[in-house]
VMD Tcl script that draws the C-alpha trace (Angstrom):
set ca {
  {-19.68 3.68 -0.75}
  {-18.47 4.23 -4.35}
  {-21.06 3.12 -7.26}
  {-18.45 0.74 -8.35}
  {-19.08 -1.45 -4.94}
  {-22.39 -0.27 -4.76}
  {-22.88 -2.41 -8.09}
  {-21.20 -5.14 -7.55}
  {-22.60 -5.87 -4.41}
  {-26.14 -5.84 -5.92}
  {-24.89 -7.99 -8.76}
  {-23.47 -11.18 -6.90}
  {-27.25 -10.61 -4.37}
  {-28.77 -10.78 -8.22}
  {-26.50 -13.56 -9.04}
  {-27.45 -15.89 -5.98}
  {-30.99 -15.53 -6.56}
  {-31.60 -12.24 -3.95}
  {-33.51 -10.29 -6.74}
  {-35.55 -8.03 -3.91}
  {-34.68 -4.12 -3.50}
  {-31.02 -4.40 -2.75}
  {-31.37 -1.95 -0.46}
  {-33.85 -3.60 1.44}
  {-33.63 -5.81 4.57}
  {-35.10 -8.70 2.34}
  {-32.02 -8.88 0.58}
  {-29.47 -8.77 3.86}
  {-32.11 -11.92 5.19}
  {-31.88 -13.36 1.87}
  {-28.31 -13.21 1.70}
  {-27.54 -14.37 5.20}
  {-28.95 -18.01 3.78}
  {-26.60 -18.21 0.97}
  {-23.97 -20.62 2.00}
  {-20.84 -18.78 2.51}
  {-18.80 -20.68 -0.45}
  {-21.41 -19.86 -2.41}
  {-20.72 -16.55 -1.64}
  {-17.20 -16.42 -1.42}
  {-16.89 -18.05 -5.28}
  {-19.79 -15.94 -7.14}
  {-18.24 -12.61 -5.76}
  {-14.06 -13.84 -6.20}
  {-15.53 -14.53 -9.66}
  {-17.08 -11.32 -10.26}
  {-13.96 -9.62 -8.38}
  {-11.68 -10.55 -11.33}
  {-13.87 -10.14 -13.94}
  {-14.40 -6.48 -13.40}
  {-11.30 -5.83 -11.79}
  {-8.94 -7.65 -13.83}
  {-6.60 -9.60 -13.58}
  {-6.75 -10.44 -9.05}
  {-9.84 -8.27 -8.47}
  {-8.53 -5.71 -5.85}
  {-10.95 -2.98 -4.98}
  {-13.90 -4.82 -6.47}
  {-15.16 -4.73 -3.22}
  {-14.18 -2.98 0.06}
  {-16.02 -2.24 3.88}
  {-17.80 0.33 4.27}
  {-18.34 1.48 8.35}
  {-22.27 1.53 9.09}
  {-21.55 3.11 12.87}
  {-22.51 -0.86 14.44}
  {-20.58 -3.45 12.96}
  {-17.98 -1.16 11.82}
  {-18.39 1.73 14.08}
  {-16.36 4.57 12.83}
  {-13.49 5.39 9.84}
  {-10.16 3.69 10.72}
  {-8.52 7.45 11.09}
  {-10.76 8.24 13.86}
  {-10.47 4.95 15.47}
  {-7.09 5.40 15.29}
  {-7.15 8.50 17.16}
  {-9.12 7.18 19.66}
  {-6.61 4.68 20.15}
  {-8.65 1.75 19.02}
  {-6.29 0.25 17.24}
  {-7.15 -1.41 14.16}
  {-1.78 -2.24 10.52}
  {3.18 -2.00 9.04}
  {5.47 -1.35 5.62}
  {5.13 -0.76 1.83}
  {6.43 -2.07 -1.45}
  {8.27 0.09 -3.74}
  {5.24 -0.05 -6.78}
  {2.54 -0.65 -4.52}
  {0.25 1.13 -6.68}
  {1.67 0.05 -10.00}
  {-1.93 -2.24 -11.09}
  {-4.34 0.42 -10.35}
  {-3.05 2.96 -13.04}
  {-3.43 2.46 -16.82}
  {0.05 2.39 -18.48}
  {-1.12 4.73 -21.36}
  {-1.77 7.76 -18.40}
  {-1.76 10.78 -20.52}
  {-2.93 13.75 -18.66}
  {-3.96 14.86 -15.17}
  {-7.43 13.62 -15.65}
  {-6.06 10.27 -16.52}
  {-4.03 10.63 -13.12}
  {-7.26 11.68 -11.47}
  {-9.08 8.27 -12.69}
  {-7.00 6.00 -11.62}
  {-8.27 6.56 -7.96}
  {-11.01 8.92 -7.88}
  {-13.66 5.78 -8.66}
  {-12.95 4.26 -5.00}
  {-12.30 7.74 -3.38}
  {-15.65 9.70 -4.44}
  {-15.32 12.58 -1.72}
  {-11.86 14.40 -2.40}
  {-12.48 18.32 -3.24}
  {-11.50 19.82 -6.23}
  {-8.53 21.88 -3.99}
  {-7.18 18.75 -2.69}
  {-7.26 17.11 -5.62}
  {-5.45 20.11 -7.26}
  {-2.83 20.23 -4.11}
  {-2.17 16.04 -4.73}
  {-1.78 16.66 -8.64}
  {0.98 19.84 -7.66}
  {2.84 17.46 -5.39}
  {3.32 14.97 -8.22}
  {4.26 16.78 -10.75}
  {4.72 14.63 -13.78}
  {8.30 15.82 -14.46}
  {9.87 13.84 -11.57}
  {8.41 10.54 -13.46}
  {10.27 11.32 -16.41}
  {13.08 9.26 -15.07}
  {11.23 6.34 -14.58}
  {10.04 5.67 -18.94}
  {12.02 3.34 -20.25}
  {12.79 2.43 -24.11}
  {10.67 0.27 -25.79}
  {8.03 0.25 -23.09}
  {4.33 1.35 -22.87}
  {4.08 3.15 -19.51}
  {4.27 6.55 -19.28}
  {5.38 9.02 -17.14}
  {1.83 9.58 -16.04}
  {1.40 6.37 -15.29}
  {3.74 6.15 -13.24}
  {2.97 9.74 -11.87}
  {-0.88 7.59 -10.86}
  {0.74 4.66 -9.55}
  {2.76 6.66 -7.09}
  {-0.12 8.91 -5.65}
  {-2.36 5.33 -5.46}
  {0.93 3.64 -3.82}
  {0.88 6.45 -1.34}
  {-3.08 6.89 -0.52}
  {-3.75 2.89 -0.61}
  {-0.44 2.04 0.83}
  {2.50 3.83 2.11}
  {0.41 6.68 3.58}
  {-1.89 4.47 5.77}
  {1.27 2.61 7.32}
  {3.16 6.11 8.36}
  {-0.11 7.25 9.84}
  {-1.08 4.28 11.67}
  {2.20 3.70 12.99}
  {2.74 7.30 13.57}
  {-0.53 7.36 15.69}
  {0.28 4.58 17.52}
  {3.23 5.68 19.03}
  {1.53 9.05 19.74}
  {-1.21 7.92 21.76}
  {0.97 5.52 23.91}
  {1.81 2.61 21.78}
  {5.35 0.82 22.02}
  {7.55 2.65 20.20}
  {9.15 -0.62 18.93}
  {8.04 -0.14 15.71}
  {9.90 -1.38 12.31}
  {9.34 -0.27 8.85}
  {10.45 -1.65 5.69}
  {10.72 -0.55 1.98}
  {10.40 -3.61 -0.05}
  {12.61 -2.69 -2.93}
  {13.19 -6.22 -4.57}
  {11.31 -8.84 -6.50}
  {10.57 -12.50 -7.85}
  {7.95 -11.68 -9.88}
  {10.20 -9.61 -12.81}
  {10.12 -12.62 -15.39}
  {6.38 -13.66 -14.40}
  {5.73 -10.14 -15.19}
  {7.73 -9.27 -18.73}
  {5.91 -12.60 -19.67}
  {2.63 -10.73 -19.14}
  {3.44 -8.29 -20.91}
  {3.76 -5.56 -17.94}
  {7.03 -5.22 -17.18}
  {6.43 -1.65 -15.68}
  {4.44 -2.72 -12.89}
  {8.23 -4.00 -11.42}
  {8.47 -4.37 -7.37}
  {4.69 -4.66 -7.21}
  {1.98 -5.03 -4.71}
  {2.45 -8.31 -2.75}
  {6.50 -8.58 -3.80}
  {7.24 -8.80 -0.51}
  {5.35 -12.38 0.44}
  {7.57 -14.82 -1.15}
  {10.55 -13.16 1.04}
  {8.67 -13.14 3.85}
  {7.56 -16.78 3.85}
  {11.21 -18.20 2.80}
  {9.11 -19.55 -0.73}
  {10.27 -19.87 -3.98}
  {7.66 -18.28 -6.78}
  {6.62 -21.04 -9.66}
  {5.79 -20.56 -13.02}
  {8.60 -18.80 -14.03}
  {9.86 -16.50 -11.34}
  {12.99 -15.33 -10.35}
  {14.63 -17.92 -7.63}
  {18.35 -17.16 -8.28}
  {20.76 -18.04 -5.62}
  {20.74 -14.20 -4.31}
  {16.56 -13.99 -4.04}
  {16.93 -17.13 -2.37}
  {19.57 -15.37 0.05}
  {17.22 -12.20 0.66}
  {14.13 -14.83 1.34}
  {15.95 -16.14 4.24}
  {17.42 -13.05 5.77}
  {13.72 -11.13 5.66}
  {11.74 -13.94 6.85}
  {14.49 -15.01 9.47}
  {14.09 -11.27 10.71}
  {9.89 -11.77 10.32}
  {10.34 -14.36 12.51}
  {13.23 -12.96 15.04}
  {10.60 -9.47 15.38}
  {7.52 -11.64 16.18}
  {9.72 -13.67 18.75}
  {11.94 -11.65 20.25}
  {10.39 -7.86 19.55}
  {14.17 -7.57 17.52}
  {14.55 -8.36 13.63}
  {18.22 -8.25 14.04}
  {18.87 -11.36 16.52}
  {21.53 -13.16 14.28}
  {23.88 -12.20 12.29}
  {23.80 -15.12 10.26}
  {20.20 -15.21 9.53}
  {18.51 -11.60 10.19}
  {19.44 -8.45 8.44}
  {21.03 -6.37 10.13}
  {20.76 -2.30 11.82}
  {17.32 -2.12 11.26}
  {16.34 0.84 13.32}
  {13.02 1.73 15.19}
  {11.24 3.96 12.84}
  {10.50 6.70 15.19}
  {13.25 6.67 18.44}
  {12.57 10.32 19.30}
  {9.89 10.08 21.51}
  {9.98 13.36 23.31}
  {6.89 15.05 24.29}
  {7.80 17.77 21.30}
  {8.39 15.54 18.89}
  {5.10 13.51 19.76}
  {3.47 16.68 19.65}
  {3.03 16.73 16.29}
  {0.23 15.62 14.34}
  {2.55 14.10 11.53}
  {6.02 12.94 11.51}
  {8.76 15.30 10.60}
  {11.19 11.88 9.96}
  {11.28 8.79 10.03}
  {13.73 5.66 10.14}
  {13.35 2.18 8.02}
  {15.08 -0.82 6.10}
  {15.25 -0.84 2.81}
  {15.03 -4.38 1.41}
  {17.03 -5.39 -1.93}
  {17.55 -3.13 -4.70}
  {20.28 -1.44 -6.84}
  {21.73 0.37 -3.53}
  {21.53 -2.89 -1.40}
  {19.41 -3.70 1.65}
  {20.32 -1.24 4.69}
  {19.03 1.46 7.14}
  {17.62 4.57 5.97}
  {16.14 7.95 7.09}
  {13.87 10.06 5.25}
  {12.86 13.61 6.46}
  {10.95 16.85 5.26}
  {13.58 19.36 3.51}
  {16.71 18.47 2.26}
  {19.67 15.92 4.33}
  {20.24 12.79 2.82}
  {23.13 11.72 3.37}
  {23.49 8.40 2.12}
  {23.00 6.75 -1.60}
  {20.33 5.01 -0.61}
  {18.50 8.10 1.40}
  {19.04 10.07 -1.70}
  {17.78 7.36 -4.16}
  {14.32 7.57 -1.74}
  {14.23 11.48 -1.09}
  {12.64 12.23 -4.91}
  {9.68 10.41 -3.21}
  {9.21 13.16 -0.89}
  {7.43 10.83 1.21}
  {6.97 12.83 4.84}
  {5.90 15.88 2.75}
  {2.94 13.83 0.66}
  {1.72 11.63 3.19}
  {1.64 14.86 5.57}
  {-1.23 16.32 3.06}
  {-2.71 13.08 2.09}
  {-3.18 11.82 6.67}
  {-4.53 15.61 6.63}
  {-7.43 14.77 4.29}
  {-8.48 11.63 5.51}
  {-12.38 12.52 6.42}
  {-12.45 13.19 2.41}
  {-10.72 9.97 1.32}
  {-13.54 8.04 3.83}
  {-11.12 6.14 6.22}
}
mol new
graphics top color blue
foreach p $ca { graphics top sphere $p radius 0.5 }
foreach p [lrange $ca 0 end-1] q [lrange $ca 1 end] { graphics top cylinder $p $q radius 0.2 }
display resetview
């Protein structure tokens, strides 16, 4: 467990009167008599406080080998399954806009992830090289292109890594291979956002839920004829997956040719410890919502696969699913 949750954990047992060793036993006992809004409200409240503005990463599990038994990787390839799709800037609030340098990069993760080696920190900083970030600074904005160098690598190890891996996994060890992946490219937040003054965290972490569940976003955010459009086709596909095992049962109110993310499932291609390629749906965006593939190497063939293959997704997450006993999941 990181300092960071280490400390906060002791502070909210401080906070509700637990004042023993909070390491001790006394302290669980003590704890376990706190009434559980009580609980819930002093550590929300100290969640956003130090972890401004929503509090994310304040606190997370740790496994103790009873309640939790093991890391979720090694669960996973035990085939206790435990997750799948990401959002263009998932990692967009856990970076500091004025990134300057690799150590900066470093930061932005390294005080949840305490274990990674200096070579694999090295290897992650050498497959992000700052130079294909340049394209993302804007005028007139504060971000930099090392910020947005650290939001990708914490979108990838918090987010879009996890979801290839678990899904990955599950097919491998027997799973259905019905399996659907999105890339939530599209938001309602944009105005909410330029309002706050952080217009660079754009398609951010949780842009996905208003679309999902058909709802408009208040104070200010964008609910223009054509989001409203989008809301209906990606939640009418939600639903169609969860009751049909198909996202693409209407025409009318699914989106449509949204392929199974892995349909090679041949004893060579399962073979593999990672995935060489993959298949999802892009959602909304300058290139429109639509199928796409992204492999290792070179191929794409269409606008949209070549507006995704500077990601170099398969090739990241690859090193990134391979160092998983040093991240701690």
């Amino acid at each position: 467990m990181s300092g960071l949750v280490a400390g906060n954990t002791a502070t909210v047992a401080r906070s509700v009167g637990c004042t023993q060793n909070p390491d001790s036993q006394a302290t669980l006992n003590c704890l376990r008599n706190v009434p559980l809004e009580t609980l819930m409200d002093v550590s929300v409240g100290l969640a956003r406080q130090t972890r401004p503005p929503f509090g994310e990463l304040a606190f997370y599990p740790s496994y103790d080998g009873d309640y939790i038994p093991d890391r979720p990787s090694v669960l996973l390839r035990k085939g206790a399954f435990v997750k799948g799709s990401w959002v263009a800037n998932d990692g967009a609030w856990y970076a500091q806009p004025t990134s300057s340098d690799d150590a900066s990069v470093l930061a932005s993760f390294q005080t949840f992830i305490i274990g990674l080696s200096q070579p694999s920190l090295q290897r992650i900083l050498a497959l992000y090289p700052v130079s294909d970030f340049t394209q993302l600074v804007r005028p007139n904005e504060q971000a930099t292109a090392q910020y947005y160098r650290a939001a990708q690598i914490n979108r990838d190890i918090w987010f879009t890594c996890p979801v290839i891996d678990f899904t990955w996994q599950y097919t491998r060890y027997g799973g259905s291979n019905n399996i659907r992946l999105y890339d939530m490219n599209q938001t309602k937040y944009g105005p909410i956002f330029q309002y706050m003054g952080v217009p660079q965290w754009r398609v951010s972490h949780l842009s996905d839920i208003p679309y999902i569940l058909n709802e408009d976003v208040a104070a200010g955010g964008d609910n223009s004829p054509a989001q409203r459009a989008l809301s209906a086709l990606l939640s009418g596909s939600a639903a169609a997956f969860a009751y049909t095992g198909s996202p693409t049962t209407s025409r009318d109110r699914t989106l449509q040719n949204w392929p199974i993310a892995y349909p090679d499932q041949s004893r060579q291609a399962l073979s593999k410890v990672y995935p060489e390629k993959l298949n999802l749906y892009v959602v909304g965006g300058s290139q429109g919502s639509g199928p796409a593939t992204i492999a290792s190497g070179s191929g794409a063939t269409s606008a949209r696969e070549k507006a995704l293959a500077w990601e170099r997704v398969i090739e990241r997450c690859s090193f990134i699913n391979s160092i998983l006993g040093e991240i701690g999941v």
